[in-house]
C-alpha positions as CSV (number, residue, x, y, z in Angstrom):
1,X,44.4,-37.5,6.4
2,X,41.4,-35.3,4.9
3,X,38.6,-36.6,3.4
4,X,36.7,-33.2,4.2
5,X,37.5,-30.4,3.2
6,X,36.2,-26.7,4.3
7,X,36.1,-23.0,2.3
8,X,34.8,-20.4,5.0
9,X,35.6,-17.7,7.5
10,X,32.7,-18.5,9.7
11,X,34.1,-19.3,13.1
12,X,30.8,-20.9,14.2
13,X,30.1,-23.3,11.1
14,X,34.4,-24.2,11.2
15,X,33.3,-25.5,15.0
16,X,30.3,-27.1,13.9
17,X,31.7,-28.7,10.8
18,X,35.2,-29.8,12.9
19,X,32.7,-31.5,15.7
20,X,31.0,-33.1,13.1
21,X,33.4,-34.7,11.4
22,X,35.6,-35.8,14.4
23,X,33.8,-39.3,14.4
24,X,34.1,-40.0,11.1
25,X,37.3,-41.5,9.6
26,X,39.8,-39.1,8.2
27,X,39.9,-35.3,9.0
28,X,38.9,-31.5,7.9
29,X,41.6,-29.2,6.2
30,X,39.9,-25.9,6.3
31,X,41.0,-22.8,4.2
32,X,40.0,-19.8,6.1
33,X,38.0,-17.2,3.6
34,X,35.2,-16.2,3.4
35,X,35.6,-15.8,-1.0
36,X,36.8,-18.4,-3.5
37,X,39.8,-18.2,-5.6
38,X,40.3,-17.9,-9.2
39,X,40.4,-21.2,-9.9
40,X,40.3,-24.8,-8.1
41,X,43.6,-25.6,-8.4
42,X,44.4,-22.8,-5.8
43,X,42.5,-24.7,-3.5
44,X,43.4,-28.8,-4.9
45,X,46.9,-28.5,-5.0
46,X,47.0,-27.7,-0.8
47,X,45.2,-30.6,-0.1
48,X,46.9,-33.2,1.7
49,X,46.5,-36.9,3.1
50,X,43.9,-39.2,1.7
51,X,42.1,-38.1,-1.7
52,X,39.4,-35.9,-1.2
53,X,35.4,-36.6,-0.9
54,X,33.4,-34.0,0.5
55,X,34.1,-30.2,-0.3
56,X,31.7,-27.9,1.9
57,X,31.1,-24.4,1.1
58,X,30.3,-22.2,4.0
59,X,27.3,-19.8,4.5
60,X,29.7,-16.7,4.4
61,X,30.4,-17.3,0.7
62,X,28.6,-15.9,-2.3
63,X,26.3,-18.3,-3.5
64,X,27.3,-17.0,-7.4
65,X,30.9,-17.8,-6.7
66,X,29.5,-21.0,-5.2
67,X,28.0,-22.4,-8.4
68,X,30.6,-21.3,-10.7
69,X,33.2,-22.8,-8.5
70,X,31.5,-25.7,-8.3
71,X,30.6,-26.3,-12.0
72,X,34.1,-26.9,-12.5
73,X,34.8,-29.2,-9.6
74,X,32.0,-31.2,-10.8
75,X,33.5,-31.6,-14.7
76,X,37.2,-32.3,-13.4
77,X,36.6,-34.4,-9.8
78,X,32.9,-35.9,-10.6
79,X,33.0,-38.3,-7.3
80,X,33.9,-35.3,-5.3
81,X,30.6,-34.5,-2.9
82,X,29.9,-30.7,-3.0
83,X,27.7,-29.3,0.0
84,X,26.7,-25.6,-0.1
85,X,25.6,-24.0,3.6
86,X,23.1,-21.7,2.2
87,X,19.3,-21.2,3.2
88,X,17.6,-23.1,0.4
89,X,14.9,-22.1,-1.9
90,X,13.1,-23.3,-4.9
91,X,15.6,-21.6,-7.4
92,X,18.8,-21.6,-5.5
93,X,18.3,-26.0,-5.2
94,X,17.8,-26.4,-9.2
95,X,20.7,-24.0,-9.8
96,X,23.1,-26.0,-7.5
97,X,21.7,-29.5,-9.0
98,X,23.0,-28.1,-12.1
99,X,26.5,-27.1,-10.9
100,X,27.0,-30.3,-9.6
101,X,26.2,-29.3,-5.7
102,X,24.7,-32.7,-4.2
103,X,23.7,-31.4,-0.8
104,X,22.4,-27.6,0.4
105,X,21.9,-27.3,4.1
106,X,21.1,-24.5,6.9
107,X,24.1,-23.1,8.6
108,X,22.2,-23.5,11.4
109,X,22.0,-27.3,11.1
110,X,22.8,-29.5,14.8
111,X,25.5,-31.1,14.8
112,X,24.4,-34.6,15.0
113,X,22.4,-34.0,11.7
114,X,25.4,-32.3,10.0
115,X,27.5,-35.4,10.9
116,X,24.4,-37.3,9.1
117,X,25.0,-35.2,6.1
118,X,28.7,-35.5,5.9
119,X,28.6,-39.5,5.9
120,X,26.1,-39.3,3.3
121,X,27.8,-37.5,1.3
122,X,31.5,-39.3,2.1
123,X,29.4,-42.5,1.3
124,X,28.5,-41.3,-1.9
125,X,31.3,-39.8,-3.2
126,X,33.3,-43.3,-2.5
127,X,30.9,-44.9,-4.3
128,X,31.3,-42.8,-7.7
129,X,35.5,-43.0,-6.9
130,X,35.2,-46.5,-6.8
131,X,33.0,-46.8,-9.8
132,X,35.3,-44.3,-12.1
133,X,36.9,-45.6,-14.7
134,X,40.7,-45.6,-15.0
135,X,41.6,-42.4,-15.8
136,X,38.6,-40.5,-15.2
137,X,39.2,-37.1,-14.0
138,X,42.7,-36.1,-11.8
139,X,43.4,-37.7,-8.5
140,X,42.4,-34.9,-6.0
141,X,45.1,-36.2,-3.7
142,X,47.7,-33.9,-4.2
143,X,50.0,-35.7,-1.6
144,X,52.7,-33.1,0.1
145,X,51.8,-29.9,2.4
146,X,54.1,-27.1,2.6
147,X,57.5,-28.0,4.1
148,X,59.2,-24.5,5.7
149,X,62.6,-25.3,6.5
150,X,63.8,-22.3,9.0
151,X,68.0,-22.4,9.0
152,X,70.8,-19.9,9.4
153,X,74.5,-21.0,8.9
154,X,75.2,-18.8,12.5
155,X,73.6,-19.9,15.6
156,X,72.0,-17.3,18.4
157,X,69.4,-15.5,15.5
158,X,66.2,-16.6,17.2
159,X,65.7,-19.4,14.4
160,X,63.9,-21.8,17.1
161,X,61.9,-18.4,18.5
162,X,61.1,-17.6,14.6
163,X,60.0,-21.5,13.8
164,X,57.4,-21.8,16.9
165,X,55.8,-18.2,15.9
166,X,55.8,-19.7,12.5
167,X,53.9,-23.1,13.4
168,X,51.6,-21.0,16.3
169,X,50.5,-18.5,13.6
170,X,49.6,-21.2,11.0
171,X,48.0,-23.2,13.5
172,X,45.3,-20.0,14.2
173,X,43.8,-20.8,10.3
174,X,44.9,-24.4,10.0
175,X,44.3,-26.0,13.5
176,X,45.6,-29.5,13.7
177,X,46.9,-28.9,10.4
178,X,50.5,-27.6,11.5
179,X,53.8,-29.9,12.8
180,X,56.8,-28.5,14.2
181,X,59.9,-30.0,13.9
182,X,63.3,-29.9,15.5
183,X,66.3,-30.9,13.7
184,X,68.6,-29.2,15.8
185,X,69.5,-32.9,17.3
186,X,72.2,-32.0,19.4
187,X,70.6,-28.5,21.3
188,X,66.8,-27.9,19.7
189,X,64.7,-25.7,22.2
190,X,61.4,-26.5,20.2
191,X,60.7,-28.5,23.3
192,X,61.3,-25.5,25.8
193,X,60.0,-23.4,23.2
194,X,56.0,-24.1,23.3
195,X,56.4,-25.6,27.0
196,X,56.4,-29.0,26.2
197,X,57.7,-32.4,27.9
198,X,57.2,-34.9,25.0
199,X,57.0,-38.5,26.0
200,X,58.4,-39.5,21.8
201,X,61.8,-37.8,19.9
202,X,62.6,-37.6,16.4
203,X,64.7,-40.6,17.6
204,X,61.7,-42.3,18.0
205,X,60.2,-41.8,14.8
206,X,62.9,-42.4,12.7
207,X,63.4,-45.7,14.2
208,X,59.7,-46.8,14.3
209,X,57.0,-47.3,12.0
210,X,56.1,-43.7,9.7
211,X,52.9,-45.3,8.6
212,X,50.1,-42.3,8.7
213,X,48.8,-44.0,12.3
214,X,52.1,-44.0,13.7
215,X,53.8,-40.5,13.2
216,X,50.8,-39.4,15.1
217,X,51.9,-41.2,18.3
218,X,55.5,-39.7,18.4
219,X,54.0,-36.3,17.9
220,X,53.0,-33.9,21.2
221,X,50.1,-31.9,21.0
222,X,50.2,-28.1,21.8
223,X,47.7,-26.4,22.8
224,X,47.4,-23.8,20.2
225,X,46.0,-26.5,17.8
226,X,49.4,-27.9,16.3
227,X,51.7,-30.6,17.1
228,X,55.5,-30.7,17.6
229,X,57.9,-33.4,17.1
230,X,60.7,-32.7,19.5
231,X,64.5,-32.9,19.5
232,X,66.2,-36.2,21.7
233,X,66.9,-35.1,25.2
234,X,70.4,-36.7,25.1
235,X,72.6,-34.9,22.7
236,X,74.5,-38.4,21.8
237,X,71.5,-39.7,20.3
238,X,72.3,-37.3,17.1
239,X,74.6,-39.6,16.2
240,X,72.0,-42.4,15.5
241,X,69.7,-40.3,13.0
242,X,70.8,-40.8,9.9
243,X,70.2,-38.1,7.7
244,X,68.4,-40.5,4.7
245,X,65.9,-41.6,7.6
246,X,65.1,-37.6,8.2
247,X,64.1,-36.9,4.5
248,X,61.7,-39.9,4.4
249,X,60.6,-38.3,8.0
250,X,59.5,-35.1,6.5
251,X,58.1,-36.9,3.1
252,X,55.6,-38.6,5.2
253,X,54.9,-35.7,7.2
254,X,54.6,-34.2,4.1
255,X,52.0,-36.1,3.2
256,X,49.6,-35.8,6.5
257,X,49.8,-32.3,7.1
258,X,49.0,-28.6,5.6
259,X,52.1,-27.2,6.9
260,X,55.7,-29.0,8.4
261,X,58.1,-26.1,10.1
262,X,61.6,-27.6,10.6
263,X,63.7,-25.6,12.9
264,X,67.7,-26.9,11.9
265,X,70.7,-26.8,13.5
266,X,72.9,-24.0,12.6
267,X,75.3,-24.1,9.2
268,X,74.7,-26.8,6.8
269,X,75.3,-30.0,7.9
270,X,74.2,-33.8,6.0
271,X,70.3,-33.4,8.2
272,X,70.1,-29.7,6.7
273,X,71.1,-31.0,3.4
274,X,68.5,-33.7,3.6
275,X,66.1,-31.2,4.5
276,X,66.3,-29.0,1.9
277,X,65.6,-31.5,-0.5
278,X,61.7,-31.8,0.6
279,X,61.7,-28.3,1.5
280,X,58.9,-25.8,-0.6
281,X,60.0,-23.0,1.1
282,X,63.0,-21.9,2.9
283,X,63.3,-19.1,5.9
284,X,66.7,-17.7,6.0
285,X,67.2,-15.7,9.3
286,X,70.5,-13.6,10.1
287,X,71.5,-10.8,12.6
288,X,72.2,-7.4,12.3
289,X,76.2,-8.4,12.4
290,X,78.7,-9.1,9.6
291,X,79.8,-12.5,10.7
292,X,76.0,-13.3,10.4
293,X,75.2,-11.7,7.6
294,X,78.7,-12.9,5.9
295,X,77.2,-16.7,6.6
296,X,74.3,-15.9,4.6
297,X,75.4,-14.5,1.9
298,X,77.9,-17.8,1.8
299,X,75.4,-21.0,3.1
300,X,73.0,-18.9,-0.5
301,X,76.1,-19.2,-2.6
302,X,77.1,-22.9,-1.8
303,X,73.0,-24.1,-2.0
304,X,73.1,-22.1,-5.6
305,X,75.7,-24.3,-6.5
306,X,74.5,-27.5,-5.2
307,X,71.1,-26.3,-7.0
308,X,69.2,-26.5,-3.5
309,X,67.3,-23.4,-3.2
310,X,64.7,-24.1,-2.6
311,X,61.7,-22.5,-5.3
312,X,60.3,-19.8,-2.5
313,X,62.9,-18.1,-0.4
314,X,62.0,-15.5,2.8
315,X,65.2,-13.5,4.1
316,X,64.5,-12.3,7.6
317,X,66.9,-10.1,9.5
318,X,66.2,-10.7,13.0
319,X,67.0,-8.5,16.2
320,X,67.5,-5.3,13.8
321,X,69.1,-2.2,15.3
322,X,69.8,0.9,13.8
323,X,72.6,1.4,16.5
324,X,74.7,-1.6,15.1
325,X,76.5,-0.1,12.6
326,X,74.6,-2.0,9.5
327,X,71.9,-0.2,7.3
328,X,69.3,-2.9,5.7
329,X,70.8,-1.6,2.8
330,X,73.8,-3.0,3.9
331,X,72.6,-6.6,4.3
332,X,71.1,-6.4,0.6
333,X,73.9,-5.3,-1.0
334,X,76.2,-8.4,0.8
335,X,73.9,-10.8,0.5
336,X,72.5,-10.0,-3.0
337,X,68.7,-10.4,-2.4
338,X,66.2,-8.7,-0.6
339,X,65.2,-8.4,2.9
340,X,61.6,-9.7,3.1
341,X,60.7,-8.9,6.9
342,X,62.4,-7.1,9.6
343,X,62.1,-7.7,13.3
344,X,63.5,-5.4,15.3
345,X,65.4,-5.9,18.5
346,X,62.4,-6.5,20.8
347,X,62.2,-6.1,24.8
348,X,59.6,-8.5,25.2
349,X,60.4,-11.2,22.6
350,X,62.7,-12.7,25.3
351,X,60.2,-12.8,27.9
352,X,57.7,-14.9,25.9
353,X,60.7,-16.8,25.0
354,X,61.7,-17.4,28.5
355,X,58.3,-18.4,29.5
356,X,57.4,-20.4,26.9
357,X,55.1,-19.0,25.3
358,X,55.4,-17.7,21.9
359,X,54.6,-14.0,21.6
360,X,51.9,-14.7,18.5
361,X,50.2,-17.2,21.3
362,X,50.7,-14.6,24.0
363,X,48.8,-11.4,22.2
364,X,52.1,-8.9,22.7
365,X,51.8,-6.1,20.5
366,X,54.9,-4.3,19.4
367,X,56.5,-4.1,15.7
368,X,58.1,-7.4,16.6
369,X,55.0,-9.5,16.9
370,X,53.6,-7.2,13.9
371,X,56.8,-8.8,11.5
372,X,56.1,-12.2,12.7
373,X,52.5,-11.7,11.6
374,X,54.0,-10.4,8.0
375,X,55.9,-13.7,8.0
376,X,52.8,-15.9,8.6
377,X,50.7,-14.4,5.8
378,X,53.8,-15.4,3.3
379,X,52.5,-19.4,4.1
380,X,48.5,-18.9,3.9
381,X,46.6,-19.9,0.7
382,X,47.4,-18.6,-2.6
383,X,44.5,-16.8,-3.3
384,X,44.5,-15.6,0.3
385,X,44.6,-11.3,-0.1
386,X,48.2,-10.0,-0.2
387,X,50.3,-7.8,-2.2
388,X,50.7,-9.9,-5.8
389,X,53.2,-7.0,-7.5
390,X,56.1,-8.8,-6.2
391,X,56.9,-11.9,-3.9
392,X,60.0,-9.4,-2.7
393,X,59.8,-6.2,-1.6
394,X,62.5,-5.0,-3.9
395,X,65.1,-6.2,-6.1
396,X,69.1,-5.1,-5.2
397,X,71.5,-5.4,-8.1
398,X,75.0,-5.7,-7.9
């Protein structure tokens, strides 16, 4: 639910801005970067929850980029409240009045005057939402975050290891932002996973209320800053999730958070299925064996033909070895796509696994945790700096 939102890299203004805003109704989605993309729709499109009101711009951005960016905020979301952390002077004020930025305040503001600002502002810009006219501008509520559905039609590849380092490295630039879900009903370890002994199921919440002040209640906070939405402790109770109740599930979580990771249960049963349909992205982990690799290359030739590929795909081979027998090479040519990130086989993967803790929570440093990294920076912001030549590392022909 964000009515705030927040552009900077500045650790100390994120807290003070966060602690601000905690008492005010709705919440702060925060894009960590310290520039500003090319154009607003890299930042409007993310948004998620209620429609926006109040867009702050922290002290670590230029105030050039500033005023251009907000210029065109101002002619396509005119209720939109823009506040600029800057020093102010004299010529930097009458330059923001005329880009459209209502409020410039000291990054050094206290917090209880920040908070002042912020409900100003929020005030303000409901006023001038409520007093559009039909058709005024776009809606600024761009409804859905980014569903990453992790699944492999083998079990035993590390998808549950590979879905917590997913939602544990999102949650470090979008805290609170991030939900993890397990859809393995039968068997899902999310639970074990992150440490966790949740009070409420996915049983729960597909048989309750999914109103935006519900899903929060069956949800069980982590503390790395994101919440998880565990499997049902008795495996029977698979049987009473239906698979129609699962996609409205993930629709409305969807809709409240920046990012939903769904670990599945292996192959491609009717809850995968239902799944994939809300999924923007999908994570596709295999082994370094033939039957695993031979389930890959089938579950992507049976989606292709169901036309449920999902528009961005990520092909991880998991546990690599160059003493299995298999070259990546290998794997590309079965498969017919490219390998996007490599873990190799890792001695202390299993340990944080054991414990409980994943290994991008735990600060391990081997090529392992490196590749999980890789895989995070896939999900961040698209104007977040990456390599733009390809989204693949290469293209394998047959």
């Amino acid at each position: 639910m964000s009515r705030f939102a927040l552009i900077t890299a500045d650790a100390e203004f994120d807290h003070d801005v966060r602690l601000a805003a905690a008492s005010l109704p709705g919440s702060v989605q925060v894009f960590r970067a310290d520039y500003l993309p090319a154009t607003i729709d890299d930042v409007f499109r993310q948004l998620v929850g209620e429609p926006l009101e109040v867009l702050v711009f922290g002290p670590d951005l230029r105030a050039e980029e500033v005023l251009k960016f907000a210029a065109a905020v101002d002619v396509r979301f005119p209720h939109v409240s823009l506040v600029y952390a800057a020093e102010p002077t004299p010529e930097l004020t009458i330059a923001a009045m005329r880009s459209g930025v209502r409020d410039i305040l000291s990054a050094s503001t206290p917090v209880e005057a920040l908070r002042s600002r912020l409900e100003e502002a929020a005030a303000s810009a409901a006023f001038r939402y409520s007093a559009a006219p039909v058709g005024d501008g776009e809606d600024p509520h761009q409804g859905r975050g980014r569903v990453i559905t992790v699944m492999s039609p083998k079990g035993g590849v590390g998808k549950t290891t590979i879905s917590t380092n997913i939602a544990v490295g999102l949650a470090k630039t979008a805290p609170l932002s991030v939900v993890v879900v397990d859809l393995d009903l039968q068997f899902g370890d999310v639970a074990s996973g992150l440490m966790l002994d949740p009070e409420r199921t996915v049983l729960d919440a597909v048989n309750g209320p999914m109103d935006a002040l519900s899903l929060k209640t069956y949800l069980t906070h982590h503390s790395t800053n994101l919440y998880a939405l565990c499997a049902p402790r008795n495996p029977a109770d698979a049987d009473r999730i239906s698979a129609p109740s699962v996609g409205e599930l993930i629709s409305r979580l969807a809709a409240e958070f920046q990012y939903v990771v769904i670990d599945t249960s292996p192959g491609l049963g009717e809850h995968v299925l239902a799944v994939l349909e809300q999924a923007t992205d999908v994570v596709w982990v295999c082994g370094m064996d033939i039957p695993s690799v031979r389930g890959l290359k089938s579950g992507l030739e049976i989606l292709a033909e169901l036309h449920m590929l999902p528009e961005r795909r990520h092909v991880v081979v998991n546990m690599a070895d160059r003493k299995s027998g298999l070259t990546l090479q290998d794997v590309e040519a079965t498969v017919g796509v490219p390998v996007d990130v490599v873990l190799p086989r890792s001695r202390m993967l299993p340990i944080s696994t054991n414990r409980g803790v994943p290994a991008l929570q735990d600060g391990f440093r081997d090529a392992t945790v490196k590749g999980l990294r890789q895989l995070v920076e896939r999900f961040k912001p698209t104007w977040q700096e990456r390599d733009r030549k390809a989204v693949h590392r290469r293209v394998v022909f047959q």
